[in-house]
Biopython code that builds the backbone (N, CA, C, O; Angstrom):
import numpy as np
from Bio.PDB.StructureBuilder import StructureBuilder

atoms = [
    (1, "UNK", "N", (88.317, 114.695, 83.976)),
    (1, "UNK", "CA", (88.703, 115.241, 85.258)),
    (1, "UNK", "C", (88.511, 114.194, 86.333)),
    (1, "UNK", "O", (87.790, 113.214, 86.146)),
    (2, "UNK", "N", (89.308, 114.460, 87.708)),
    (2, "UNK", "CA", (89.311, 113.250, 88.149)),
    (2, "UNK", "C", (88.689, 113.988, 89.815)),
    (2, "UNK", "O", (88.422, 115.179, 89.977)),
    (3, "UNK", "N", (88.597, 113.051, 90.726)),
    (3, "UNK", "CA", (88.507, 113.179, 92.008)),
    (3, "UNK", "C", (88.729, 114.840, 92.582)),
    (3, "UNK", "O", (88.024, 115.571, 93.278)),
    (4, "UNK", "N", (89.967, 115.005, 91.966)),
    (4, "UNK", "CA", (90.656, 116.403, 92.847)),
    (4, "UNK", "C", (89.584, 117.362, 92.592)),
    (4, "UNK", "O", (88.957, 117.759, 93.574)),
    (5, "UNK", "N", (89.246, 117.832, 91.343)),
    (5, "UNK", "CA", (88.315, 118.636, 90.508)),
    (5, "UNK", "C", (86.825, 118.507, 91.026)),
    (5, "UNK", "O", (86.165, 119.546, 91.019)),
    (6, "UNK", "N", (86.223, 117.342, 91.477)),
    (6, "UNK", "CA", (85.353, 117.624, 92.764)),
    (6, "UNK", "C", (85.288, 118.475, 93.940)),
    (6, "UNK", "O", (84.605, 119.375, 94.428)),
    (7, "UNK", "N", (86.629, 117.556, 94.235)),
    (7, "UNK", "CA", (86.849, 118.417, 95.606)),
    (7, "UNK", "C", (86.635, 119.620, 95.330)),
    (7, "UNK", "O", (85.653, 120.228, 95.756)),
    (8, "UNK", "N", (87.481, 120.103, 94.616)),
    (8, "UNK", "CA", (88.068, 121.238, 94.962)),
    (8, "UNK", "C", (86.964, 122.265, 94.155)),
    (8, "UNK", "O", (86.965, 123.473, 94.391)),
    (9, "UNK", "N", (86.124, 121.713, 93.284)),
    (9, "UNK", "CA", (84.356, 122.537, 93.098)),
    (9, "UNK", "C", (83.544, 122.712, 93.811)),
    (9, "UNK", "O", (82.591, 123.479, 93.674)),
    (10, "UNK", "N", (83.929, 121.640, 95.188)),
    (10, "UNK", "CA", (83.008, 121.578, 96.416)),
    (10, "UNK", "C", (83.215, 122.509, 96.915)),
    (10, "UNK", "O", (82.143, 122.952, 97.328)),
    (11, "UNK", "N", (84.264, 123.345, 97.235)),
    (11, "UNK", "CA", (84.703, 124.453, 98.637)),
    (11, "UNK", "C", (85.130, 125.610, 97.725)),
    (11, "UNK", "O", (85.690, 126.460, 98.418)),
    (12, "UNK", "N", (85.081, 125.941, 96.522)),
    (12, "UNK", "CA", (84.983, 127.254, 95.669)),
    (12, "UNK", "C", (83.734, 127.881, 95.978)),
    (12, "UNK", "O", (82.859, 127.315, 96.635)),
    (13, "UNK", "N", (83.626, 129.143, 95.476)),
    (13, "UNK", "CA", (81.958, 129.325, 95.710)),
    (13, "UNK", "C", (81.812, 129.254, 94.298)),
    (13, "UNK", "O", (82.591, 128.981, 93.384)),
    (14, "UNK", "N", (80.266, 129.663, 94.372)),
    (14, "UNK", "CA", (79.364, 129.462, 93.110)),
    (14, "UNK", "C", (80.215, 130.295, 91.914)),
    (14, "UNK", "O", (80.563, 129.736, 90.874)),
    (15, "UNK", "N", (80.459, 131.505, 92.168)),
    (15, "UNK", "CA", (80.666, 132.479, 91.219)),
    (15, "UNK", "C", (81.708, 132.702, 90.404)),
    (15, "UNK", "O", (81.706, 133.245, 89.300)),
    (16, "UNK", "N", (83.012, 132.038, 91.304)),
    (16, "UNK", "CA", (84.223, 131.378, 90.642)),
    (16, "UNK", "C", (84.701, 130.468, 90.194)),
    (16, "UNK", "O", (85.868, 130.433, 89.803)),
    (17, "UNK", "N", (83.515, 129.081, 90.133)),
    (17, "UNK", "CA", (83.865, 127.834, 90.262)),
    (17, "UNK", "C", (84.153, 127.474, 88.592)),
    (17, "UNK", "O", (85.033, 126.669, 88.289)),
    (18, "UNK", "N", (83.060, 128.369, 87.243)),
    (18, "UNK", "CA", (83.779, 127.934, 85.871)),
    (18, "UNK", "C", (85.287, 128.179, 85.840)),
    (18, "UNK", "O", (86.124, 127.403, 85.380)),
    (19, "UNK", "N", (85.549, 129.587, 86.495)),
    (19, "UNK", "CA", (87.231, 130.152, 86.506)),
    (19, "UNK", "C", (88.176, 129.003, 87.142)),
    (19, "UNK", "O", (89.178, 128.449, 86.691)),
    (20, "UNK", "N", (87.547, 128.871, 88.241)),
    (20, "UNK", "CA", (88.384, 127.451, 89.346)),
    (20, "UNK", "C", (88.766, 126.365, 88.068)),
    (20, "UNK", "O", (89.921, 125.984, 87.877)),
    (21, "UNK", "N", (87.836, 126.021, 87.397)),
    (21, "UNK", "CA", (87.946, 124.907, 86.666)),
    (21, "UNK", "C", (88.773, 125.139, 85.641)),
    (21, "UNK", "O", (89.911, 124.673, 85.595)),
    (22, "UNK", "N", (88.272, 125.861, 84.764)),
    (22, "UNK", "CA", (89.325, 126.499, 83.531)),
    (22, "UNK", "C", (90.945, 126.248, 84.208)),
    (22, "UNK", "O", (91.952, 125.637, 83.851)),
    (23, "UNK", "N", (90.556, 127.072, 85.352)),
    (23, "UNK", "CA", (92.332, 127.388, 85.623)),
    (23, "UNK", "C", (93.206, 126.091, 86.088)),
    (23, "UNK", "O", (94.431, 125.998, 86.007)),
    (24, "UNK", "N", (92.288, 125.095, 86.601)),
    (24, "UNK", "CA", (92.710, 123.733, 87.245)),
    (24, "UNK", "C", (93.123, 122.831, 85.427)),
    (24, "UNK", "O", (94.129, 122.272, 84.992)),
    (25, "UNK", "N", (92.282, 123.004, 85.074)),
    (25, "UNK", "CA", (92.135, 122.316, 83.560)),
    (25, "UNK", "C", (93.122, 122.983, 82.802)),
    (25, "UNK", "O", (93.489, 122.149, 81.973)),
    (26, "UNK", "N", (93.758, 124.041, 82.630)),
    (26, "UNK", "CA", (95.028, 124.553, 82.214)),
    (26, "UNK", "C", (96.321, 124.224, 82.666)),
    (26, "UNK", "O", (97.326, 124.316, 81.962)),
    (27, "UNK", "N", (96.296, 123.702, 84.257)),
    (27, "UNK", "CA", (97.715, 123.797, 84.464)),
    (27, "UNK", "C", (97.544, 122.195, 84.469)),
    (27, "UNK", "O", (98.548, 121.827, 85.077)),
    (28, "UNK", "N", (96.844, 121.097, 84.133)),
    (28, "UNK", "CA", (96.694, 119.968, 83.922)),
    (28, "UNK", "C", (97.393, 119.722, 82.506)),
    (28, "UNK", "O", (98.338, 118.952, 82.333)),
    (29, "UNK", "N", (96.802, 120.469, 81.560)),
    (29, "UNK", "CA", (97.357, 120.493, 80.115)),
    (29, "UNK", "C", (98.441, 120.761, 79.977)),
    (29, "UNK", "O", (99.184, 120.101, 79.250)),
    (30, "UNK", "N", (98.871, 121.943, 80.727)),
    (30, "UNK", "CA", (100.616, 122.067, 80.889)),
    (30, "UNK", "C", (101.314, 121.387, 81.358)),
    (30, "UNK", "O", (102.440, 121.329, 80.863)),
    (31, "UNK", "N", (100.974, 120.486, 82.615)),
    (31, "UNK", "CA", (101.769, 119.373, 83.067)),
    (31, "UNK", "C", (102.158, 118.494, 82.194)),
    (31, "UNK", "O", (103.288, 118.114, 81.888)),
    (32, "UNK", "N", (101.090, 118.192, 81.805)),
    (32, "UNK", "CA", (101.468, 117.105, 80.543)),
    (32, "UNK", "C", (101.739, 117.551, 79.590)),
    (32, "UNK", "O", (102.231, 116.637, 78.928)),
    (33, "UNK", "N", (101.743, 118.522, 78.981)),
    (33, "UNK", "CA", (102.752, 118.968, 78.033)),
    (33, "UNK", "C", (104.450, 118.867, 77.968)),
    (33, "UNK", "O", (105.295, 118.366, 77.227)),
    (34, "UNK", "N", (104.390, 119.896, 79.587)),
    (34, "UNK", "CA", (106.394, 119.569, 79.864)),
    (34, "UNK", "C", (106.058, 118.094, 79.916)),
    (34, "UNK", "O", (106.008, 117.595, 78.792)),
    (35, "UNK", "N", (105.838, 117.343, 80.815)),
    (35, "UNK", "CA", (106.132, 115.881, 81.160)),
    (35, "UNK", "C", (106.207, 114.968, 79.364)),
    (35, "UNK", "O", (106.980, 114.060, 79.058)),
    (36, "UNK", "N", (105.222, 115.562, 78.550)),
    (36, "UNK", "CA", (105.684, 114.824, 77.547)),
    (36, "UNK", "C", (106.935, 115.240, 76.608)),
    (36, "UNK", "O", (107.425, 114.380, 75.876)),
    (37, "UNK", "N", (107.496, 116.667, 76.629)),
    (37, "UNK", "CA", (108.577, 116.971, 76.294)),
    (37, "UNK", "C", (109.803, 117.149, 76.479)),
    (37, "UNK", "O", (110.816, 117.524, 75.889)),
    (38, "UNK", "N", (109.199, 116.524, 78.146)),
    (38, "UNK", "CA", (110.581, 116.188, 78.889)),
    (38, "UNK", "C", (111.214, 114.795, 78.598)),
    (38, "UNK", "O", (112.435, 114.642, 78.562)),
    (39, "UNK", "N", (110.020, 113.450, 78.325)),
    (39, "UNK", "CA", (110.447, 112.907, 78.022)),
    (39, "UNK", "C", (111.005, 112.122, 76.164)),
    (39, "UNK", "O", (111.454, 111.063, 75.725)),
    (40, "UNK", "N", (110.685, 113.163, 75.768)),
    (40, "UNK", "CA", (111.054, 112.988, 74.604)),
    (40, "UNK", "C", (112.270, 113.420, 74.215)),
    (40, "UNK", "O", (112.991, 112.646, 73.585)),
    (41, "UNK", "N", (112.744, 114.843, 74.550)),
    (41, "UNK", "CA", (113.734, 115.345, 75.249)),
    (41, "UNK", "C", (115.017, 114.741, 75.648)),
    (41, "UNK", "O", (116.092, 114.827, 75.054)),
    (42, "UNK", "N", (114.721, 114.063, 76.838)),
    (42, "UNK", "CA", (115.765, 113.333, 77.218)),
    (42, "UNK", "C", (116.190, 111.990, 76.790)),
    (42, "UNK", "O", (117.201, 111.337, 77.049)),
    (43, "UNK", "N", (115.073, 111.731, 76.013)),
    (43, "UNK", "CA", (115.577, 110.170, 74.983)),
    (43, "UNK", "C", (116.456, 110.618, 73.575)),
    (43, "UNK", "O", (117.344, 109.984, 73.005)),
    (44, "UNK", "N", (115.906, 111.863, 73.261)),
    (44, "UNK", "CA", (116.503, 112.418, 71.940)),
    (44, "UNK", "C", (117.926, 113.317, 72.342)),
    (44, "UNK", "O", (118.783, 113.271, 71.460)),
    (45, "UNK", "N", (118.181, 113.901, 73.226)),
    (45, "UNK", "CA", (119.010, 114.925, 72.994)),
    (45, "UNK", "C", (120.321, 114.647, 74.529)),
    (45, "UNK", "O", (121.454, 115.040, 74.807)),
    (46, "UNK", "N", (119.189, 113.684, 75.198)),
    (46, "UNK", "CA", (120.445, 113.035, 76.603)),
    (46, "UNK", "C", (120.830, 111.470, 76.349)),
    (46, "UNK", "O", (121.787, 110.885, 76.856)),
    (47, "UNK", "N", (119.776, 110.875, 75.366)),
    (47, "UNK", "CA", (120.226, 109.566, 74.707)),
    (47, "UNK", "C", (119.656, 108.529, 75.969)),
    (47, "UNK", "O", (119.711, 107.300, 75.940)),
    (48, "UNK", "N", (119.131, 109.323, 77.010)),
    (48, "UNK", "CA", (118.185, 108.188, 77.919)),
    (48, "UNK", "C", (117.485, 107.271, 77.653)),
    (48, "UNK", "O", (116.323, 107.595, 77.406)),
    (49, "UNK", "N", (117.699, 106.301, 77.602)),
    (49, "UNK", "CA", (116.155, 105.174, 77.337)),
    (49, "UNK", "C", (115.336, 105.346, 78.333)),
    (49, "UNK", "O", (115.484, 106.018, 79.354)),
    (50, "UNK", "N", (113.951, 104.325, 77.778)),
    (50, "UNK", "CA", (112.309, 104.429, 78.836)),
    (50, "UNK", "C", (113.029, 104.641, 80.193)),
    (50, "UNK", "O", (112.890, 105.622, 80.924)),
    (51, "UNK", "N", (113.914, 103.439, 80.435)),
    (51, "UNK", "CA", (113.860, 103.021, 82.227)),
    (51, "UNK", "C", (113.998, 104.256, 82.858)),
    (51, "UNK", "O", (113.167, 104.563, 83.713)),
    (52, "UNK", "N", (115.071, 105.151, 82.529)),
    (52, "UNK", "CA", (115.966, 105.713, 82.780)),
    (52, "UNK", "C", (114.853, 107.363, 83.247)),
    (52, "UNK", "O", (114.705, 107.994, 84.294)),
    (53, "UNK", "N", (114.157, 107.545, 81.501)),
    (53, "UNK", "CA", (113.162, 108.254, 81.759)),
    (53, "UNK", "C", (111.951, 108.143, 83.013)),
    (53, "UNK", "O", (111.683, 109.081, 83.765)),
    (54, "UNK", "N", (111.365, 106.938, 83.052)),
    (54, "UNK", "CA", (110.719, 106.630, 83.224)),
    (54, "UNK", "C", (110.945, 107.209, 85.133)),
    (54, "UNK", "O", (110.257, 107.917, 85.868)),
    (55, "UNK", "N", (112.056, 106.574, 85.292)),
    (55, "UNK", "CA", (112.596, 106.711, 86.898)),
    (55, "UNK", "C", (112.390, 108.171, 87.072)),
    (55, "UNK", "O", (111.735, 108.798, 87.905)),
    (56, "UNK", "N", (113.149, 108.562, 86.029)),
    (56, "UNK", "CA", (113.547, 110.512, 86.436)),
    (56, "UNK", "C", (111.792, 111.096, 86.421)),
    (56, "UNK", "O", (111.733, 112.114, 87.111)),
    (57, "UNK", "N", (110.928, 110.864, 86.053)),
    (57, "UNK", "CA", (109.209, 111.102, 86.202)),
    (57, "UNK", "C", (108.833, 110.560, 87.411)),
    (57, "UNK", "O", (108.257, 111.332, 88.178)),
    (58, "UNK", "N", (109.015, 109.420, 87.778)),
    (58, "UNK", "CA", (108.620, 108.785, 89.355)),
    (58, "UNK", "C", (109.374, 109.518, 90.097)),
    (58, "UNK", "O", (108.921, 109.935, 91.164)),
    (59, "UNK", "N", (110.598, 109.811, 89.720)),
    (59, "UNK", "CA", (111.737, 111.038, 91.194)),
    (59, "UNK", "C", (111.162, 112.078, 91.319)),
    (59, "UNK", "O", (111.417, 112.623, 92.393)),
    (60, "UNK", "N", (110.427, 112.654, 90.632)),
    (60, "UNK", "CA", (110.350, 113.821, 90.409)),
    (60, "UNK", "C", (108.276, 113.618, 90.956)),
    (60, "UNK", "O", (107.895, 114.568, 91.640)),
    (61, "UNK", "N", (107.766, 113.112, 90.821)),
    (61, "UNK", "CA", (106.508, 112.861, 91.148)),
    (61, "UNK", "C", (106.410, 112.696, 92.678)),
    (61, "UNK", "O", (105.392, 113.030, 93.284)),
    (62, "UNK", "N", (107.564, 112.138, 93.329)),
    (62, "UNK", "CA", (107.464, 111.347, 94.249)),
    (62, "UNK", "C", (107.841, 112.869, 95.092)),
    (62, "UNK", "O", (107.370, 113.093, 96.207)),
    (63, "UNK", "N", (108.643, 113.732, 94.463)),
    (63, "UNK", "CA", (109.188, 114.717, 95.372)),
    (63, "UNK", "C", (107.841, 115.982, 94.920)),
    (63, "UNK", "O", (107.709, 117.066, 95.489)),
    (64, "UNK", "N", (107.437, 115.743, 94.389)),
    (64, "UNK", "CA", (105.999, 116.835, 94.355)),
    (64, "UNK", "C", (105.102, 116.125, 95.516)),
    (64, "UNK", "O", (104.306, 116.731, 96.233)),
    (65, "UNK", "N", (105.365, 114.795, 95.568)),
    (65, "UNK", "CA", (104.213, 114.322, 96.469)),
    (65, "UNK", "C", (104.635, 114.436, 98.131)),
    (65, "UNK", "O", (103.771, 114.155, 98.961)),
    (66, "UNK", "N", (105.485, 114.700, 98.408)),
    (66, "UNK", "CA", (106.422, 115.206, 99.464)),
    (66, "UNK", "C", (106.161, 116.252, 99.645)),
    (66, "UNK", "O", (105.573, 116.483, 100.701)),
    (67, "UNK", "N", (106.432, 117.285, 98.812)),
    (67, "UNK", "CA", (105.938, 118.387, 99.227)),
    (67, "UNK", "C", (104.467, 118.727, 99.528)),
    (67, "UNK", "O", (103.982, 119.065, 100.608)),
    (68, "UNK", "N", (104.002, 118.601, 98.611)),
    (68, "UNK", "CA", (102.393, 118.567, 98.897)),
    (68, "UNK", "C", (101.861, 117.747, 100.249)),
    (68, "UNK", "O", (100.834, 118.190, 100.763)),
    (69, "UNK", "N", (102.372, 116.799, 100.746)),
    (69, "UNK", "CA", (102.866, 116.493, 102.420)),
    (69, "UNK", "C", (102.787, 117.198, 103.599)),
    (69, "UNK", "O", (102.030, 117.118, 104.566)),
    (70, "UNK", "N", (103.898, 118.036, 103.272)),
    (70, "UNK", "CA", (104.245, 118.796, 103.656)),
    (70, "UNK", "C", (103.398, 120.093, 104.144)),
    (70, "UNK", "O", (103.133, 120.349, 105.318)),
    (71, "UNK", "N", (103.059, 120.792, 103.111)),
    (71, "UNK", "CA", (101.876, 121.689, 102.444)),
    (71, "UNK", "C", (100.832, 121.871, 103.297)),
    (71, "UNK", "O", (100.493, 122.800, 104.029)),
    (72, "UNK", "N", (100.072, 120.011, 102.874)),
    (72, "UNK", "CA", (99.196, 119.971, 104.126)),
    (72, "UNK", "C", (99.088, 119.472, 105.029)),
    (72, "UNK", "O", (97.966, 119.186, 105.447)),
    (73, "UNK", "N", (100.384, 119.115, 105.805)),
    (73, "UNK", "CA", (100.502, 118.854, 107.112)),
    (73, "UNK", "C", (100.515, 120.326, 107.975)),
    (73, "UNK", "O", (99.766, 120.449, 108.944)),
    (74, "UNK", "N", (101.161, 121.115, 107.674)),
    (74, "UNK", "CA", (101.376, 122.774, 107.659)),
    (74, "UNK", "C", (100.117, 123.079, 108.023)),
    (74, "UNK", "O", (99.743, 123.376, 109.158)),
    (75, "UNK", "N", (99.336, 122.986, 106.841)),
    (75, "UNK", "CA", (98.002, 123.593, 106.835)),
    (75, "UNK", "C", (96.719, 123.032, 107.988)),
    (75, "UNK", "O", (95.965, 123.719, 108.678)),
    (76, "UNK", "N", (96.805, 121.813, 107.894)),
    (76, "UNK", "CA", (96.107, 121.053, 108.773)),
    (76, "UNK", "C", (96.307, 121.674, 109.869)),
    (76, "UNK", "O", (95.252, 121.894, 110.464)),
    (77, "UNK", "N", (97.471, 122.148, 110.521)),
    (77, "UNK", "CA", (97.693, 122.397, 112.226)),
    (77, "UNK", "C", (97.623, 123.889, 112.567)),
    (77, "UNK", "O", (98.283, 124.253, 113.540)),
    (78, "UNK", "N", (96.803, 124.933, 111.793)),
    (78, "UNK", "CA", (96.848, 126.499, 111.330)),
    (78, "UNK", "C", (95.169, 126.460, 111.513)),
    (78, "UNK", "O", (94.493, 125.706, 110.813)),
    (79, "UNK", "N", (94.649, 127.223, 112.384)),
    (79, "UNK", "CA", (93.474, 127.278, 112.174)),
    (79, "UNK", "C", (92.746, 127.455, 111.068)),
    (79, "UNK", "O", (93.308, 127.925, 110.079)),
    (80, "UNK", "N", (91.255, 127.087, 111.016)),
    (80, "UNK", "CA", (90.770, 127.378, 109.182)),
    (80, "UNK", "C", (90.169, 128.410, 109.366)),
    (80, "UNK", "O", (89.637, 128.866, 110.378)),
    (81, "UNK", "N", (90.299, 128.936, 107.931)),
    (81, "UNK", "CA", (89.509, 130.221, 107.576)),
    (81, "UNK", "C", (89.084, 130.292, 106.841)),
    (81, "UNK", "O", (89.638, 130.714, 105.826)),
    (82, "UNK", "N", (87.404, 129.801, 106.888)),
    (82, "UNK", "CA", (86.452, 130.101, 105.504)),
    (82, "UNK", "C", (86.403, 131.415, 105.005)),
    (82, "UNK", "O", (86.147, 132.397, 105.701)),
    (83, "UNK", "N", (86.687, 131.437, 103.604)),
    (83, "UNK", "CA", (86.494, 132.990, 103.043)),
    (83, "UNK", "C", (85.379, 132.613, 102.415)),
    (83, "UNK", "O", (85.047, 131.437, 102.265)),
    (84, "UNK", "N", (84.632, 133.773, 101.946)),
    (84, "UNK", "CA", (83.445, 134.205, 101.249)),
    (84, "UNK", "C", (81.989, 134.018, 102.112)),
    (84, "UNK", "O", (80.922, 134.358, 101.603)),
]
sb = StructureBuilder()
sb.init_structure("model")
sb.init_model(0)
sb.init_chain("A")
sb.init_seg("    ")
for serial, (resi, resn, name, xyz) in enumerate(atoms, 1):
    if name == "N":
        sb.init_residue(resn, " ", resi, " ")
    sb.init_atom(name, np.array(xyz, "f"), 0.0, 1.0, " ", f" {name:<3s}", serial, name[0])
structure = sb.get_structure()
């Protein structure tokens, strides 16, 4: 687990934080699941080579990272609201 999975154990509370994790650690495994069957996928059945793959994962990374931008630029300017 990396950096994010800190964070984001820091500002859970106590009582949810194994669930927080489990559930963070699941959709990690699924990412990389599609991402590896996407690119296997498209070398086998679209006839793409690496580059080609490789680009369509950075396009697609780059536009999650945009949004998530987005997300919390949004959020940043919304007053905060500690729950629990």
């Amino acid at each position: 687990m990396g950096f994010s999975a800190a964070l984001l154990q820091s500002v859970v509370p106590d009582k949810v934080r194994g669930r927080v994790f489990a559930f963070e650690f699941a959709l990690l495994t699924l990412t990389q699941s599609i991402s590896i069957y996407w690119a296997g996928a498209a070398q086998d059945w679209l006839g793409w080579d690496v580059r080609l793959v490789t680009l369509s994962m950075g396009g697609l990374g780059t536009a999650v990272a945009l949004l998530w931008l987005i997300f919390v630029w949004q959020v940043r300017h919304k007053p905060f609201v500690r729950y629990g």
